[in-house]
C-alpha positions in Angstrom: 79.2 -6.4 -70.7 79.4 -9.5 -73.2 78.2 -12.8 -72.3 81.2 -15.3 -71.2 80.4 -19.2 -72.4 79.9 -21.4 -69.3 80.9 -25.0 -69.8 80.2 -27.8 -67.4 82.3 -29.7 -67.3 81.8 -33.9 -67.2 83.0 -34.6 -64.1 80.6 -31.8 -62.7 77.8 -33.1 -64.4 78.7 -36.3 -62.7 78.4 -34.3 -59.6 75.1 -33.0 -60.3 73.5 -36.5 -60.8 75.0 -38.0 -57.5 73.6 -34.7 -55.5 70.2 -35.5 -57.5 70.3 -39.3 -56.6 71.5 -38.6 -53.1 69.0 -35.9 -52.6 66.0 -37.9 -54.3 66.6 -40.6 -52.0 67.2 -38.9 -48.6 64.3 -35.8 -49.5 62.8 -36.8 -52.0 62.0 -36.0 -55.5 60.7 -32.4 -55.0 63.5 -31.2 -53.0 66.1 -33.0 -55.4 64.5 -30.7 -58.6 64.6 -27.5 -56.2 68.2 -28.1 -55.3 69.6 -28.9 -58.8 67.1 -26.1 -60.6 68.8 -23.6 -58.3 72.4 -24.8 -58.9 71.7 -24.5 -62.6 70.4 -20.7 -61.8 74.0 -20.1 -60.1 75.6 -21.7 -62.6 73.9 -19.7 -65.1 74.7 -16.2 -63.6 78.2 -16.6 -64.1 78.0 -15.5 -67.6 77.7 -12.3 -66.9 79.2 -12.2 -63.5 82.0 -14.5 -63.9 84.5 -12.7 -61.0 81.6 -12.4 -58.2 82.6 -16.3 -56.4 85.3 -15.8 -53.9 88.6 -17.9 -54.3 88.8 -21.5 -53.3 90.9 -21.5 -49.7 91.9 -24.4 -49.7 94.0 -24.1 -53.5 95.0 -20.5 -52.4 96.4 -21.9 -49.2 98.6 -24.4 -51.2 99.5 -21.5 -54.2 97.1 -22.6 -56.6 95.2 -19.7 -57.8 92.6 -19.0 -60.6 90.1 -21.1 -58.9 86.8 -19.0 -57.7 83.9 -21.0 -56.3 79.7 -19.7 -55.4 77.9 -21.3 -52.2 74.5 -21.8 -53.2 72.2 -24.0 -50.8 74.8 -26.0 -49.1 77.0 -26.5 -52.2 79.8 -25.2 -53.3 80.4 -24.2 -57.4 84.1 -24.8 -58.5 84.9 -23.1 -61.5 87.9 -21.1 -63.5 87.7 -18.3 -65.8 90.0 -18.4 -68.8 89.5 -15.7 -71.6 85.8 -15.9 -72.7 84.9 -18.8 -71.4 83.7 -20.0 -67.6 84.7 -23.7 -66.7 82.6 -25.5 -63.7 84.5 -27.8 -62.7 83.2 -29.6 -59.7 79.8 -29.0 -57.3 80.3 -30.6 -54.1 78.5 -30.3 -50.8 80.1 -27.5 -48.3 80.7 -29.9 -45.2 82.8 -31.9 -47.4 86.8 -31.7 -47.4 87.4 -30.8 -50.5 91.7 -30.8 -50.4 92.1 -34.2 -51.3 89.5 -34.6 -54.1 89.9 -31.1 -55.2 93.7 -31.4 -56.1 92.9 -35.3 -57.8 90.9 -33.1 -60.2 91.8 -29.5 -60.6 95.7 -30.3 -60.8 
């Protein structure tokens, strides 16, 4: 299988330095690299294994499809897949409601 080209986005790179700032403050230093080293793992499989992230219920729920997401310790990996190429869009934390912010940057 040939390797798809992952892009972060910028406004998911913005994501991962508020989950390294909120993390480094509330846990500390340790846990913040652990967290964001393991994100970048996830992130990093999807090269390969682009389809393996369910859908995103709350876009399907309101018609939006093409939108596939990966939990990986308590976040939640937003991405799309368009020819060759894997977008990550958005990294946000699973408790959070992710309708409203979601649809401010996805549509």
């Amino acid at each position: 299988m040939k390797k798809l080209d992952v892009e972060i986005t910028s406004s998911a790179v913005a994501d991962l330095v508020n989950i390294d700032e909120w993390l480094h403050e509330i846990e500390g230093a340790a846990k913040a690299h652990k967290v964001i080293e393991q994100l970048f793992a996830c992130i990093e499989t999807l090269e390969r294994y682009p389809m393996r992230g369910s859908t995103v219920p709350e876009l399907t729920d309101i018609t939006i499809l093409g939108y596939r997401q990966i939990v990986k310790v308590s976040y939640r990996i937003i991405y799309r897949v368009s020819g060759m190429n894997v977008y990550v869009l958005a990294i946000f934390h699973q408790r959070r409601d992710l309708s409203s912010a979601l649809l401010g940057r996805l549509v």
